[in-house]
C-alpha positions in Angstrom: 12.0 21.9 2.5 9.6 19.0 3.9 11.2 16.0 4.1 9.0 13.7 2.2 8.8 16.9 -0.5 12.4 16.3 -0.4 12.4 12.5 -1.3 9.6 13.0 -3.9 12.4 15.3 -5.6 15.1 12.7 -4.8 13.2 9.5 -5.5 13.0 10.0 -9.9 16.9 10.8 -9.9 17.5 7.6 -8.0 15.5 5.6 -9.8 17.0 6.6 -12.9 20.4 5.9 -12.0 19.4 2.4 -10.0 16.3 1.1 -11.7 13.7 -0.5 -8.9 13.9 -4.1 -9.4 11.4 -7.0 -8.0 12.1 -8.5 -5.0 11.1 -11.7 -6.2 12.5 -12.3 -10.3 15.0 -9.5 -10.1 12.9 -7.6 -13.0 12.9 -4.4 -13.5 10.1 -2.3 -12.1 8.6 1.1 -13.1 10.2 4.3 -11.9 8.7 4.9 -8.4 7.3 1.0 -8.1 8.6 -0.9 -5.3 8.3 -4.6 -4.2 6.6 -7.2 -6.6 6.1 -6.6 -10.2 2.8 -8.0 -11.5 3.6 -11.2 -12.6 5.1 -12.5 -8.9 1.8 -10.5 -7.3 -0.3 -13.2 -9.5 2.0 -15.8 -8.6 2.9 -15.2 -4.4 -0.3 -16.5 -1.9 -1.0 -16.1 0.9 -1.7 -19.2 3.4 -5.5 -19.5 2.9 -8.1 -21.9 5.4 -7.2 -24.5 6.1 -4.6 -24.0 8.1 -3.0 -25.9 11.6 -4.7 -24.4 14.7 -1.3 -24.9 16.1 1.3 -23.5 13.8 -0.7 -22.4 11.2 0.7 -24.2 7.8 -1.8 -24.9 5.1 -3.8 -28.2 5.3 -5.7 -30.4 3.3 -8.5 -31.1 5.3 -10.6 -28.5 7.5 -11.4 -32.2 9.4 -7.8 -32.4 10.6 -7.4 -29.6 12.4 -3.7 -30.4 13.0 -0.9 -30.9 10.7 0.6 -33.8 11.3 4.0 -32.1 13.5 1.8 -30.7 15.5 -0.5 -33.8 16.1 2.6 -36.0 17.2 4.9 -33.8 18.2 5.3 -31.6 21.4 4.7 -28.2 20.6 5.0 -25.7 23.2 4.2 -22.4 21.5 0.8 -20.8 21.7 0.5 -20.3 17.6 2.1 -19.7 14.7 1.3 -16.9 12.2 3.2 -17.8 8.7 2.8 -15.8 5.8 3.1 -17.6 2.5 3.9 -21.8 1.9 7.3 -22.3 0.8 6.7 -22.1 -2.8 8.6 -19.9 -6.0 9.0 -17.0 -6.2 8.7 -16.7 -2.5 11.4 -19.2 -1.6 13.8 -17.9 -3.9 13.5 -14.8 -2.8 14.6 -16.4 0.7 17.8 -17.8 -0.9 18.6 -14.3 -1.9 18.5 -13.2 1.1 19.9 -15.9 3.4 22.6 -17.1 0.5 23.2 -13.6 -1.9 23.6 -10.9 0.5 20.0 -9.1 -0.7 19.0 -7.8 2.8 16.2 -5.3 1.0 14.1 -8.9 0.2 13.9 -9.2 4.3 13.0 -5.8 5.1 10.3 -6.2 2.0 9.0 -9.9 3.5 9.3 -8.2 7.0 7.0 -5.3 6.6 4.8 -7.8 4.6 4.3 -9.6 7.8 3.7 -6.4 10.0 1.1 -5.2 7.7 -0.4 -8.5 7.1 -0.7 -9.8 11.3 -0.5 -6.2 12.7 -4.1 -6.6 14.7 -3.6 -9.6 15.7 0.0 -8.9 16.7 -1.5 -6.1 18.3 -4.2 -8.0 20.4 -1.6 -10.8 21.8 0.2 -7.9 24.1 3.0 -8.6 23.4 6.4 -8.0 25.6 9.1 -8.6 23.0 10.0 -9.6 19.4 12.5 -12.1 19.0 14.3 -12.9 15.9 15.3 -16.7 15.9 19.6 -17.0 16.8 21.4 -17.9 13.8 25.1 -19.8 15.1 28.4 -16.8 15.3 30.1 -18.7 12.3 26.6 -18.5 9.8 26.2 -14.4 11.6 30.0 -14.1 10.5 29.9 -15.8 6.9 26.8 -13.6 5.7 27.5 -10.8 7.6 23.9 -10.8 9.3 21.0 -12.6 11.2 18.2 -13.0 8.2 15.7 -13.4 11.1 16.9 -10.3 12.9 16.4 -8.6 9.8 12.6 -9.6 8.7 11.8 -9.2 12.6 12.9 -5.4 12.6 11.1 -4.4 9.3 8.1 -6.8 11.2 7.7 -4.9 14.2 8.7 -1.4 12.4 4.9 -1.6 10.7 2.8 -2.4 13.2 4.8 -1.3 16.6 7.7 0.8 16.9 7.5 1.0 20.5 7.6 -2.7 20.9 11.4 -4.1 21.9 13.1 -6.2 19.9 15.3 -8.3 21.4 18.2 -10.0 19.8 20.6 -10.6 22.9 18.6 -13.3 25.0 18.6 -16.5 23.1 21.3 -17.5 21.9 22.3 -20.4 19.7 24.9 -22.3 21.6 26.3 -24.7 18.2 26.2 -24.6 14.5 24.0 -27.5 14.4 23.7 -29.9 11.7 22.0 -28.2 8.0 18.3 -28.8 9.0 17.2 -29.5 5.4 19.6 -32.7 5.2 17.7 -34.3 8.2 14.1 -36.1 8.7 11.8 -34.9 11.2 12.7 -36.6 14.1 16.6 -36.1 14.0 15.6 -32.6 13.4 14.1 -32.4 16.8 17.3 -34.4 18.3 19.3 -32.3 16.0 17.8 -28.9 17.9 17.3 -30.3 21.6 20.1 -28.4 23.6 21.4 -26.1 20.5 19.2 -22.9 22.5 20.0 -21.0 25.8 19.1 -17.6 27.2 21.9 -15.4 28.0 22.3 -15.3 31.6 22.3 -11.5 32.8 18.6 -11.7 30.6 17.4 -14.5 32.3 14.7 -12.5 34.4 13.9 -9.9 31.5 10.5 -11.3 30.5 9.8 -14.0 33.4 5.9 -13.5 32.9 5.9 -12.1 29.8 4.3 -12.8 25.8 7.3 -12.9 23.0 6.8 -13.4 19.3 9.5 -15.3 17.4 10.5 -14.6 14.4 11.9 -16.8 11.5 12.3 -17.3 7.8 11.1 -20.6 7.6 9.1 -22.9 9.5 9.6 -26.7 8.1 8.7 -29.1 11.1 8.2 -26.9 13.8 11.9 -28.4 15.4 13.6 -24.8 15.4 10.7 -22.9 16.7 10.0 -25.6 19.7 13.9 -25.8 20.5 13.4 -21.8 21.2 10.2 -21.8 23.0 11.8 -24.7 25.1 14.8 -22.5 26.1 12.3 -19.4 26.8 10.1 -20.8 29.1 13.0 -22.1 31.2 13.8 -18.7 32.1 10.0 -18.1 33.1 8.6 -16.0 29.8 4.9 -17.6 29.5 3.8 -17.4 26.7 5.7 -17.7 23.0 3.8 -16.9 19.4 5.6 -17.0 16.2 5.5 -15.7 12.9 7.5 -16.5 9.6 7.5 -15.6 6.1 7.2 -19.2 4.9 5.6 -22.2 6.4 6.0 -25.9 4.5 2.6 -27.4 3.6 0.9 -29.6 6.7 -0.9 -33.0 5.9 
């Protein structure tokens, strides 16, 4: 029998037994639904224009071109491609899955982000995806790397082919909790927490990676990263995230 004849068979009986549920409120969906129920799909948008030329959050103003991280602050990166502004439901759909095990809500958020930027994912020609290092002691407490997780369901729907790489940067220390700190002890906070694993060093000397987070607050994390990268020659970093704070 054909497979996806199969799972049309299959599909009904498991529904029944484990009713779909939205990845946002936890409701219950209708047999053979999956992701959002209606009420989050009229709640969750998308980052609209304005946005930061440079790492792409929401702004007020199409005058400022630049949010204000990106207008005082060193940032490295090429351009960032978030998804959504860290609002409800969308950011507690991120505590599920960073804080209640629910890995399903990454590989949802990470094909969003696949469909969503595929062409223009596509058009960067890209090397590599990288997910962003979480520290050993977080990876052992919840049992995985979030970022690892929305990157693989990110590059699984618009490029297979394309490697993902989880083994070259490394997080050297379980820095400080980010959201307990202001902008600029975030930066100091991230300076030196970022290497690349020495036998990779050379890998993509040259090359075009995309980075890929959860959230992007001040733009501290993903500079830390690109920092680390292009000391081992890779030339230009992009990044993408499910959620971006608003810009000024």
């Amino acid at each position: 029998m054909h497979f996806m004849k199969l799972m049309q068979l299959i599909n009904p009986c498991v529904d029944l037994f484990f009713p779909p549920r939205c990845v946002f409120c936890n409701s219950l969906l209708p047999a053979g639904k999956r992701g959002i129920c209606y009420a989050c799909k009229d709640r969750v948008k998308f980052i609209q224009e304005p946005r930061c030329l440079k790492c792409g959050k929401a702004i007020e103003y199409d005058e400022s071109e630049y949010c204000l991280d990106c207008a005082s602050k060193e940032r490295d990166f090429v351009r960032g491609y978030p998804l959504f502004s860290y609002l409800p439901p969308v950011s507690g759909a991120l505590s599920l899955l960073k804080y209640h095990g629910k890995e399903e809500v990454g590989q949802y958020l990470g094909r969003l982000l696949g469909q969503h930027f595929g062409p223009e994912f596509q058009s960067l020609h890209l090397d590599a995806i990288i997910p962003v290092p979480v520290s050993e002691k977080k990876r052992k407490l919840r049992g995985y790397n979030q970022a690892e997780i929305i990157a693989r369901a990110c590059r699984d729907a618009f490029d297979s082919s394309l490697p993902l790489v989880c083994d070259l940067l490394i997080r050297k220390s379980d820095t400080q909790a980010q959201k307990k700190l202001s902008a600029s002890e975030r930066e100091k906070n991230l300076r030196k927490a970022f290497t690349c694993a020495n036998e990779m060093r050379s890998s993509f000397a040259g090359g075009r990676v995309l980075l890929v987070d959860d959230i992007y607050t001040t733009g501290a994390t993903i500079q830390a990263c690109t920092k680390a990268l292009m000391e081992v020659g890779v030339e230009k970093v992009y990044y993408t995230s499910v959620c971006a704070g608003r810009g000024n």
